[in-house]
N, C-alpha and C positions, 0 to 999 in steps of 0.2 A: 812437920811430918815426921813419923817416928819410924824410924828403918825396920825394912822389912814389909812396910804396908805398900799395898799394891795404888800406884798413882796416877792411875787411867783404867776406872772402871767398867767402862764401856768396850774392853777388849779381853776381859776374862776368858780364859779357857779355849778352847780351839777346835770350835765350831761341832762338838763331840767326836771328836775322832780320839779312840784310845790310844796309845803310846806305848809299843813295847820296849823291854829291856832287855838286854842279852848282854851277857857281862859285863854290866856296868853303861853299858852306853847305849843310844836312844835309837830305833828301829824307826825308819820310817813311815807311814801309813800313807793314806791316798786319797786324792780331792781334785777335783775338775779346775783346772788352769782356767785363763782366759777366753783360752779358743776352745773349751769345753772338753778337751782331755783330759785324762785320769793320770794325773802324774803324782808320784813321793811326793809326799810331805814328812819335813825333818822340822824338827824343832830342837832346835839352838838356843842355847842360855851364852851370852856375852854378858861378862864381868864374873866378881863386881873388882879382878885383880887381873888387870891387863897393863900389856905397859901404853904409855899416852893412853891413858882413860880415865874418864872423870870415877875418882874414888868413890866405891860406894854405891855406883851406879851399875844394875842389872837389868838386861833387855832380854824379854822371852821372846826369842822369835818363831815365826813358823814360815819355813819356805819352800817354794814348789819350783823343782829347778834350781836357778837362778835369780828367783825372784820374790821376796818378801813378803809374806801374802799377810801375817796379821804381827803383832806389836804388844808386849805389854811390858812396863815401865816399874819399877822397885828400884827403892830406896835401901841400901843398908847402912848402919850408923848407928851410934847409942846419942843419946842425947849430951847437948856439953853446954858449961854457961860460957863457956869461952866464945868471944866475937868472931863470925868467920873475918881467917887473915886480910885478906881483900879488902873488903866492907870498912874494916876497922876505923880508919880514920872519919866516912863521913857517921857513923855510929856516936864515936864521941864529940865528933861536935852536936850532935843532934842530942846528947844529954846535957850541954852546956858548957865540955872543954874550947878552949881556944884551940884552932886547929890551922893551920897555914894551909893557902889554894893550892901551894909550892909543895906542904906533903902530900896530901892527897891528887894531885898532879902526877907527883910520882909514883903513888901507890898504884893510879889506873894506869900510868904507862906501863907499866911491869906485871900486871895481871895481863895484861893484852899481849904483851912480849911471852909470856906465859902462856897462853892460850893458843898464840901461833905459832909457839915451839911444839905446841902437840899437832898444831892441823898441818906443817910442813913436815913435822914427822911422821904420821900415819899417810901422807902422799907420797912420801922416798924421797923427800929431802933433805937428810940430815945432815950435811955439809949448810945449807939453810935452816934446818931448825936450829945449830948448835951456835949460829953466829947469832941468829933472834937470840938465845937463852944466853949466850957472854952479854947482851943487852942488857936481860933484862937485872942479871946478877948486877953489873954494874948500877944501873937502877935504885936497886934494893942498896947499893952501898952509899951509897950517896953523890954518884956521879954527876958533876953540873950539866945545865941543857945543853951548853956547846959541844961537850965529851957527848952525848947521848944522843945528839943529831947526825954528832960526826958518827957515830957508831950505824946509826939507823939509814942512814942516805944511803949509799949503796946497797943495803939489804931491801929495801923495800923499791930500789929502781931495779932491781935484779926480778927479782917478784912479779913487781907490774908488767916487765917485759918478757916473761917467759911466756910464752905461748904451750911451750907443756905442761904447765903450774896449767892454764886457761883451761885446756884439753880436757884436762884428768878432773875437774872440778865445777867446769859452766853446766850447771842444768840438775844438778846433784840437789834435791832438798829445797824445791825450790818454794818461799812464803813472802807472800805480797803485805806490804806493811798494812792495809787493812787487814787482813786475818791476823797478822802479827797481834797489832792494837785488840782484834776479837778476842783474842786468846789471854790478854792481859801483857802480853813484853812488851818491855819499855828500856830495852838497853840496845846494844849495836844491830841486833838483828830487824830490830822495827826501822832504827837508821838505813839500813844497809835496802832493805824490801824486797828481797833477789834471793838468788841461791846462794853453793856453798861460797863460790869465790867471790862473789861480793859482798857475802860476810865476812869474807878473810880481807877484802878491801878496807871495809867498813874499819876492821880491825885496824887495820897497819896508818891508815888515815889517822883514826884516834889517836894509836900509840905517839904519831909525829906530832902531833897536837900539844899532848900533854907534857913531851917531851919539853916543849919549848917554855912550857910554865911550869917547870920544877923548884925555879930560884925565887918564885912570887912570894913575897914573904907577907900579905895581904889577908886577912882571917878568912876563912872557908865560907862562904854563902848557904846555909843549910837549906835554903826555898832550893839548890840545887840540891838537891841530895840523891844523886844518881853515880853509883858506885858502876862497878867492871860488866855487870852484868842487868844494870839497869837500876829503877828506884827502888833505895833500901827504907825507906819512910813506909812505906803502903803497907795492907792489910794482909800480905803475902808478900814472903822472898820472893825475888825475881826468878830464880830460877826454877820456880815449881811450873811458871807459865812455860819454860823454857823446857822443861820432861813433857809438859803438857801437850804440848806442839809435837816434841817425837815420833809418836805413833802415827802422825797425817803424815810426816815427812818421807819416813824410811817405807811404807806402804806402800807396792807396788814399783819400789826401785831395786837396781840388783844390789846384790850384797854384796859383791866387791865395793861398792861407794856406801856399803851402809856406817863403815867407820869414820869415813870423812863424813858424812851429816853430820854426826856424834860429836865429831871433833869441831865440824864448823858451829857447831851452839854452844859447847864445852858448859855444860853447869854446872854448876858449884853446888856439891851435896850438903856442904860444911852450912850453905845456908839454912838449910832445910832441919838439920840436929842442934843451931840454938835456939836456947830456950832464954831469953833475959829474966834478967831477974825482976822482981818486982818493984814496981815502979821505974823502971827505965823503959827508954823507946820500945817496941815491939816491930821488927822487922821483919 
């Protein structure tokens, strides 16, 4: 997908309602709520340069009230033959490098620890996003599974046991792993088949998972070849399924939680602007 193209076609435009502007910024107009009153309609551009936001990623919304009435999805990005960073390791083994379980172990731990430093920090936790993200740095430096468990244990019993973490996030976005599967994802969110916080579950589960196989010194199995955000083999990045889903998600939810849906899928645009070269995998 080439940034810029719109990647959910089925939500063009906003139901004809023209748009004024008065210096510089968007006037609302007017559309029958659910309970069939005439309320403002705003239309809101998020991105594609937020902070904790997937790079690159621009959402047109249209809301009535408090409430998100329609969705549409852009990609911005130039094309690159660079491997998205994530992906990267089961990539090369899938052209035929030797690849240990042990890196790529760690490379999914630290994309996950990556991903929930943004979904604890767009919920107000950044005393918890920033101990995830000393994780995942560690991670990326080459910290053994002992050091990485020790680090991870308390952040993710902390997590589990908040009941305000639950509050702010049960019910947010919520997609059943059959629709997940409909839709084409094949990464945490089809695991997880819930909302946002059981996607954040799904996450923090992984992240301890992979943690414990960082030192696997064993060559990488490429019949697995399931990266951060799901299978990097298929006829599509994963995360195009994962923009694709977007617009069923935030539809009809208030936009105070439209961040956290965002943040509980996080996808990766980087997948969507390579281009391989020729004759290598096509992911």
């Amino acid at each position: 997908m080439h940034g810029g193209n719109d990647m959910h076609g089925g939500h063009h435009g906003h139901a004809g309602h023209a748009m004024g502007v008065v210096d510089g910024l968007p006037m609302a107009d007017r559309a029958d709520d659910r309970d069939g009153l005439r309320l403002d309609r705003l239309h809101v551009p998020l991105g594609p340069a937020l902070v904790d936001w997937p790079a690159g990623l621009v959402l047109r919304v249209a809301l009535q009230g408090d409430i998100v009435q329609q969705v549409s999805v852009e990609a911005k990005g130039s094309a690159s033959p660079h491997p998205p960073f994530w992906n990267e390791p089961w990539l090369r083994a899938l052209r035929g490098e030797r690849v240990s379980q042990g890196e790529a172990a760690r490379r999914l731990c630290a994309a996950h620890l990556d991903s929930l430093g943004r979904f604890f920090a767009v919920t107000g936790w950044a005393d918890l996003a920033a101990r995830i993200r000393r994780a995942r740095d560690r991670a990326l430096d080459g910290a053994d599974a002992a050091e990485l468990r020790d680090l991870l244990r308390p952040v993710i019993r902390r997590a589990e046991r908040s009941r305000t973490l639950r509050w702010l996030t049960k019910g947010l976005g919520p997609l059943t792993a059959e629709h997940a599967r409909h839709l084409g994802v094949t990464g945490p969110p089809l695991v997880a088949g819930g909302d946002a916080y059981d996607r954040m579950r799904a996450w923090l589960d992984a992240a301890w998972r992979s943690a414990a196989e960082c030192d696997d010194t064993e060559a990488l199995d490429t019949a697995q070849a399931i990266g951060p955000r799901g299978r990097v083999d298929g006829p599509v990045p994963p995360s195009r399924a994962l923009l694709d889903a977007l617009p069923g998600l935030l539809e009809g939810a208030e936009f105070a939680g439209a961040r956290i849906i965002v943040a509980s899928l996080d996808p990766d645009l980087d997948e969507l602007t390579h281009v391989p070269a020729v004759g290598t995998v096509h992911d």
